[in-house]
C-alpha positions in Angstrom: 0.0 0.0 0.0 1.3 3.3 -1.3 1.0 6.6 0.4 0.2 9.6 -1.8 1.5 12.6 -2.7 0.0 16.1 -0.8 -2.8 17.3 -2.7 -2.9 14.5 -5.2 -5.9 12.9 -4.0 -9.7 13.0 -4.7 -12.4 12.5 -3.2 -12.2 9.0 -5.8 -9.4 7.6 -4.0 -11.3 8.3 -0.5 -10.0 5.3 2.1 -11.0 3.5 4.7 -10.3 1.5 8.8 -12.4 -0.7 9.9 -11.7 -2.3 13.2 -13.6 -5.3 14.3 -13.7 -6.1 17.9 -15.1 -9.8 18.5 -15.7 -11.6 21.7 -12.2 -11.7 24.0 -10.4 -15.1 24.4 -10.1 -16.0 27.8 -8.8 -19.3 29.6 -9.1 -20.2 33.2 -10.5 -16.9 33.9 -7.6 -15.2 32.7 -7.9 -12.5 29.4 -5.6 -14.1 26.7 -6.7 -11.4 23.8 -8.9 -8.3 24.8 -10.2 -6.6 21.1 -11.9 -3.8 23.1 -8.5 -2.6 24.7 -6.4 -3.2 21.4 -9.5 -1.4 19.2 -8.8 2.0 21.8 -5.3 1.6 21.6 -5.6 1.4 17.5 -8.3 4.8 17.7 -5.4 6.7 19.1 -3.4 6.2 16.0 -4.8 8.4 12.9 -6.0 7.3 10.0 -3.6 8.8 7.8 -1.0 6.8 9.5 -2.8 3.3 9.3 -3.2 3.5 5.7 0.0 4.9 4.8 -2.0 7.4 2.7 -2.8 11.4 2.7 -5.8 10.4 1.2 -9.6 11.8 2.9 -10.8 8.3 4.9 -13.2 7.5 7.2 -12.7 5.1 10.5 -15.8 2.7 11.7 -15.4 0.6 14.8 -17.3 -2.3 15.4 -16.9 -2.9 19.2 -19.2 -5.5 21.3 -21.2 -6.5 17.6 -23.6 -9.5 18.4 -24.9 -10.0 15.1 -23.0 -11.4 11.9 -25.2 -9.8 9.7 -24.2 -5.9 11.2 -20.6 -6.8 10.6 -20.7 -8.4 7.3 -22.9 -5.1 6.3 -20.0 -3.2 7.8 -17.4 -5.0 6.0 -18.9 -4.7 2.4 -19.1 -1.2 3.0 -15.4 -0.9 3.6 -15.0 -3.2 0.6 -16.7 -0.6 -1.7 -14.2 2.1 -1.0 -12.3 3.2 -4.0 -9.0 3.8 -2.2 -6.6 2.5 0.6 -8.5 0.4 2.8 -7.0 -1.1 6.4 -9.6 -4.5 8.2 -8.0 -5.0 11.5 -9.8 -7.9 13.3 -9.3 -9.1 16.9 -10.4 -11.6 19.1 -11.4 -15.4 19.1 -11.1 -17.9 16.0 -13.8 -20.4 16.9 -15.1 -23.6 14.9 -18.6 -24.3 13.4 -18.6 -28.6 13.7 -21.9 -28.7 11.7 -21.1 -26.1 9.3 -17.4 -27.2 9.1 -16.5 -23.8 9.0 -14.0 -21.5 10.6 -15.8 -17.9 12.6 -14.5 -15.1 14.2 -16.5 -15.4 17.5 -18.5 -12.2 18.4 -19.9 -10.8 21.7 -22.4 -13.7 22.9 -20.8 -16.6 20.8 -21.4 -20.1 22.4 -20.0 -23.6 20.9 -23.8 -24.1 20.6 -24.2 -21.0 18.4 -21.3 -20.0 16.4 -23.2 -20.8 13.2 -25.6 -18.0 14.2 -24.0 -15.9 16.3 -20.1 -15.6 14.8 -18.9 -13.9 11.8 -17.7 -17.1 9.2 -14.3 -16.2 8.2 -15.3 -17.4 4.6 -16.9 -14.0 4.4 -14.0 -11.8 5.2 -12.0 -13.6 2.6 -15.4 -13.2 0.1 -15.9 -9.3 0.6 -12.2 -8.5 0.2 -11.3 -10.8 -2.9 -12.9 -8.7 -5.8 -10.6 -5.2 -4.7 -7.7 -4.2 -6.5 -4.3 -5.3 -5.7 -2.2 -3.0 -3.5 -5.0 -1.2 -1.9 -5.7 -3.6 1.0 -4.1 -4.5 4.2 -5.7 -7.4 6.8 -4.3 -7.0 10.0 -5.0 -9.9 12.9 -4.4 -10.5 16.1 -6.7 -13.9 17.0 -6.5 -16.5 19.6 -7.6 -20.2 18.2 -10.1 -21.8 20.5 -9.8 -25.6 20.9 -12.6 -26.5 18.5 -10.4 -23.7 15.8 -6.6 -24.8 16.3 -7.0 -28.3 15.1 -8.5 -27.1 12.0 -6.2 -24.4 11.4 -3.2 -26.6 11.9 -4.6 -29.4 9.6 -4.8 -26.3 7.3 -1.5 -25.3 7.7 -2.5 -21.5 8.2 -5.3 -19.1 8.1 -7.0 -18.6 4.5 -6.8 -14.8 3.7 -8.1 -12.8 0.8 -5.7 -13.4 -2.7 -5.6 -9.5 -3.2 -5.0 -8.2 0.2 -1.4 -8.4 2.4 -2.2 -9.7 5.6 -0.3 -9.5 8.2 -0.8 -10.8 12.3 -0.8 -13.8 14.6 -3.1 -16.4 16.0 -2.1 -17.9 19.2 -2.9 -21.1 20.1 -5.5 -22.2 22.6 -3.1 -23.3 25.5 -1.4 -20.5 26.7 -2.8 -18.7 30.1 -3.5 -15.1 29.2 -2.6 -12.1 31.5 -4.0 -8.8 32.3 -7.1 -7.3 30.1 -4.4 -4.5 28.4 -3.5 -4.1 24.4 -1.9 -7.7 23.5 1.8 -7.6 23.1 1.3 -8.2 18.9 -1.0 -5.0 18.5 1.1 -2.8 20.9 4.4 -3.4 19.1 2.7 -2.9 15.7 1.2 0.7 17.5 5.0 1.4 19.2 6.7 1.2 15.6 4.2 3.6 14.0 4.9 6.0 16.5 9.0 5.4 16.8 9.5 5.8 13.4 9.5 9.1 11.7 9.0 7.5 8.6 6.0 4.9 7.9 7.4 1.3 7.7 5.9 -0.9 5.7 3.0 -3.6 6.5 5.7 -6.1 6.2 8.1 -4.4 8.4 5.4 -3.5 10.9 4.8 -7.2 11.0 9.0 -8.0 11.2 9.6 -6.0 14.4 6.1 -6.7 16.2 6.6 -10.6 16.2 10.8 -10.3 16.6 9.8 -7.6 19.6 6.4 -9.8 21.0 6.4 -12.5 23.4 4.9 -14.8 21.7 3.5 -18.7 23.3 5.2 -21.0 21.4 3.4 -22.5 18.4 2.4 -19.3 17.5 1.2 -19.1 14.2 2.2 -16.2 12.0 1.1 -14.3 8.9 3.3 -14.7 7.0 5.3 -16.9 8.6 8.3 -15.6 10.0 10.9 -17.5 7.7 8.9 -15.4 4.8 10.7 -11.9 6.7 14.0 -12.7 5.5 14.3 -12.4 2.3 12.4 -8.7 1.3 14.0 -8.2 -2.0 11.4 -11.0 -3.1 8.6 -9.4 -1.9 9.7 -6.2 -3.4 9.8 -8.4 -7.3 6.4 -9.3 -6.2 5.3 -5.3 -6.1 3.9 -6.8 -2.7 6.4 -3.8 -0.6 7.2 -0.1 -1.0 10.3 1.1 -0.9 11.8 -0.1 2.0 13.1 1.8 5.4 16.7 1.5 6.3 16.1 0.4 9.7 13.4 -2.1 8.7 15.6 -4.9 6.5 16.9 -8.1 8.2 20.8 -8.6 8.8 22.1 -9.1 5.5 23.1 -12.9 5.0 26.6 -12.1 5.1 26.6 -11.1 8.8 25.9 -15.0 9.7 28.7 -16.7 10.1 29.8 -20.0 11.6 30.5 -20.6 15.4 33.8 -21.4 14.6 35.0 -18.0 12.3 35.7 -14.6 13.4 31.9 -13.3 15.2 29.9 -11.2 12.6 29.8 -7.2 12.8 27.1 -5.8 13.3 25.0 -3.9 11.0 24.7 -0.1 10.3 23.0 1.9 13.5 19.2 1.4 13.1 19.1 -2.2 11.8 16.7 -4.6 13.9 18.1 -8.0 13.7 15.6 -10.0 15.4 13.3 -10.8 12.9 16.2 -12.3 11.2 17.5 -14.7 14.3 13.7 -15.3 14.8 13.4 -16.6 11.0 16.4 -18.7 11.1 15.4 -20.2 14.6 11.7 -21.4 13.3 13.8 -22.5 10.5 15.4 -24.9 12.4 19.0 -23.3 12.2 19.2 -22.5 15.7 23.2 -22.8 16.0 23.2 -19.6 13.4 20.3 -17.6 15.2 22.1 -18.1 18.9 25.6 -17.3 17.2 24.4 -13.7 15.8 22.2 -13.1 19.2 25.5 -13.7 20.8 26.9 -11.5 19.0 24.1 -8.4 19.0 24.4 -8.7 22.5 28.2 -8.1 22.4 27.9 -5.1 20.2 24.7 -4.2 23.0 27.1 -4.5 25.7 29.9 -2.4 24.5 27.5 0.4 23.6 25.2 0.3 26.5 26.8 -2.1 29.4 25.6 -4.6 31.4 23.4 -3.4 33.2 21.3 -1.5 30.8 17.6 -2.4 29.4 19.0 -3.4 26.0 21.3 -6.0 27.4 18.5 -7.1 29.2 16.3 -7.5 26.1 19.0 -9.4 24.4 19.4 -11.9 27.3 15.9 -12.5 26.6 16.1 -13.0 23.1 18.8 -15.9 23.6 16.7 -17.6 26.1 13.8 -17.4 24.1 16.1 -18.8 21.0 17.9 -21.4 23.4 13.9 -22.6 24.3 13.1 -23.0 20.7 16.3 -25.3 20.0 15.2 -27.3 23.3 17.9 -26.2 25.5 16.1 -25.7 28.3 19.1 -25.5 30.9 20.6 -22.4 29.7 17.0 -20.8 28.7 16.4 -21.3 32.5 19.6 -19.9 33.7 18.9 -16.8 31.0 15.4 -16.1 31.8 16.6 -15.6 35.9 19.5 -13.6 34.8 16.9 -11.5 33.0 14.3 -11.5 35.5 17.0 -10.5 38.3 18.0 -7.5 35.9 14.8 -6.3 35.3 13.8 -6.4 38.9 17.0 -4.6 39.3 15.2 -1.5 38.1 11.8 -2.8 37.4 8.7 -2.5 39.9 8.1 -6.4 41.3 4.6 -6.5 39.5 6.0 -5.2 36.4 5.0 -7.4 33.1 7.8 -7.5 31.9 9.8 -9.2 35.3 6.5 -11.5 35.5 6.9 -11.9 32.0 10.5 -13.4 32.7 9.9 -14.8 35.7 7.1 -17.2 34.1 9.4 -17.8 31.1 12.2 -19.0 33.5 9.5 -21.5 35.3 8.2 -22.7 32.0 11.8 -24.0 30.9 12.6 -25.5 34.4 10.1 -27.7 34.4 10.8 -28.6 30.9 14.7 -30.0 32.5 14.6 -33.5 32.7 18.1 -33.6 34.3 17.5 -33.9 38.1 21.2 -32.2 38.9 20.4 -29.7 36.6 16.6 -28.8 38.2 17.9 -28.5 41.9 21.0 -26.0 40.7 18.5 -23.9 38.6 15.4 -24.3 40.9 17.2 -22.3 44.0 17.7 -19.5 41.4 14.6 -19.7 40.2 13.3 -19.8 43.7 14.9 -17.0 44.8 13.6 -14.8 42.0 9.9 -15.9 42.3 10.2 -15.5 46.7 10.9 -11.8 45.3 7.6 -11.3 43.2 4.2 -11.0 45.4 2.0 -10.5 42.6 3.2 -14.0 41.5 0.5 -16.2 41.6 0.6 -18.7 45.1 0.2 -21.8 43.1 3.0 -21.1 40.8 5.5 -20.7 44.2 4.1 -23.3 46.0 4.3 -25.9 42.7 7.8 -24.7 42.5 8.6 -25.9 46.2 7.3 -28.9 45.8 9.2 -30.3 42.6 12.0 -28.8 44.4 11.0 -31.1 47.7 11.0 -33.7 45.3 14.5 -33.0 43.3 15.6 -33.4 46.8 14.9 -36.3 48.2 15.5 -38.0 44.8 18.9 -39.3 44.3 21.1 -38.0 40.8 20.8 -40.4 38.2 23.5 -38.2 36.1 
């Protein structure tokens, strides 16, 4: 999607946002995606700047909609529009059994009634397909219920409209949600609108809010990640404007292997980690942890130690050494990273929470008894320190540790 020139538009090329708010995901009581709070958070950010156009538009918000029929009215309207055009949907990908259909739930949706009460995804993809190339972005952030994520991994993906780019994530039904705020997806797409004095990309949005997101594993991802690494393709594809400096992945020259001379960084205002993050879910996890390794050099020369950004890079490489299954030194990361933050960090903070749990996750993924007792003190230590941590999680904690403890080594 193009943005036009000052005074070249008319009222022909008139564009459109429509946000779509349907019915929050939650688990165990606990908010995993909440489409009101991400809707507010998107109405803050003009129009101008969503569509990446000068062009006259107009915004609708459909917030809280109960019945399919409003929204698909909604949609064809925004369809219609002659110029840029921006469908940013949020909320909870549910299943129709009978219909054998996939839904975006809306506000009142039960298993019993998707068929009448949820929006069927087939009509998204419908409404959107005639419009021109170029002049339509999809953005989602979804959570897959348990009756959706079996389909969609049987599908291999989400079906989108042909003509529009469409950029997001849908999580997968297993993860515990947190607080009822802007999920981390949306609010790293919002951050990099406003960071960047010029407009990045769709694509480049998408690079640096998944590299920048905590993400559950098995996230799916549109496209999928392993796509972000190679933009000059895209570009042959007329699929990406011309792109921002600070947007492109490391070129492939700065990987290098663990053995030869570490890779140099690239030029000031480069983002690497959608990059590492393609060539971990690529399976080459040696390469991605031996250019985090070395980020975090270059981090730690500029910044030091003790600064946020060597803290952010500690949690990159234990989120990379979770994905090649080394759980040890994610553990062993994840407190370091936990302990920094807290450092300077407010106890209830998300972001030491945030470690904190992803420290707990990858102990009790260790199967080597030695290696659980040595990490568990740390890790006990660190949780002792948070009393917004949920009781169950501590007390869980202490008694695998009980356990480790009066079970003798079999290393």
């Amino acid at each position: 999607m193009h943005i036009d020139e000052p005074g070249q538009h008319s009222s022909q090329q008139r564009g459109h946002v429509l946000l779509i708010a349907g019915d929050a995901a939650v688990r165990r009581r606990a908010v995993q995606v909440a489409p009101s709070a991400n809707l507010a958070a998107l109405g803050l950010v003009p129009a101008s700047v969503l569509l990446n156009s000068h062009a006259p538009s107009d915004t609708t918000y459909l917030d809280g909609a109960r019945d399919p029929n409003t929204v698909l009215m909604r949609l064809r309207a925004a369809a219609a529009t002659p110029g840029p055009l921006l469908v940013y949907l949020s909320g909870r990908l549910t299943f129709d059994r009978r219909g054998r259909d996939l839904h975006l739930a809306l506000a009142g949706s039960t298993a019993s009634t998707v068929r009448y009460t949820a929006l069927p995804w087939e009509w998204l993809v419908t409404e959107l397909r005639p419009r021109p190339a170029g002049l339509t972005t999809v953005v989602l952030d979804l959570v897959a219920d348990k009756a959706a994520w079996p389909v969609l991994t049987e599908l291999g993906g989400l079906p989108v409209p042909a003509a529009a780019e469409t950029y997001g994530v849908v999580v997968p039904p297993a993860f515990t949600g947190g607080e009822n705020t802007v999920s981390s997806y949306t609010r790293h797409w919002i951050d990099q609108l406003r960071r960047n004095p010029t407009r990045p990309s769709g694509v480049q949005l998408h690079a640096f809010a998944v590299g920048a997101a905590a993400l559950p594993p098995g996230t799916m991802t549109l496209p999928a990640t392993r796509a972000l690494s190679a933009p000059a393709e895209h570009q042959q594809r007329g699929r990406v404007e011309e792109p921002v400096r600070s947007a492109h992945p490391v070129p492939a020259a700065a990987v290098v292997p663990a053995r030869a001379q570490a890779p140099v960084p690239a030029v000031p205002g480069q983002d690497p980690r959608p990059h590492i993050h393609a060539l971990a879910t690529s399976g080459r996890h040696h390469e991605a942890a031996t250019l985090a390794q070395a980020w975090e050099q270059h981090v730690l020369q500029i910044h030091g130690y003790t600064s946020p950004e060597a803290t952010e890079w500690a949690e990159i490489r234990a989120d990379l050494a979770r994905m090649a299954g080394n759980y040890r030194s994610a553990t062993q990361l994840w407190i370091g990273a936990g302990r920094s933050r807290l450092a300077r960090q407010s106890p209830d903070a998300p972001e030491v929470l945030a470690a904190a749990a992803g420290a707990l996750y990858c102990w009790t993924q260790l199967k080597d008894e030695a290696a659980a007792r040595e990490a568990g003190l740390e890790l006990l230590r660190l949780l002792d320190a948070l009393p917004s941590l949920e009781p169950r999680l501590l007390r869980l904690t202490r008694q695998r540790m009980e356990v480790l403890n009066g079970t003798p080594s079999q290393c």
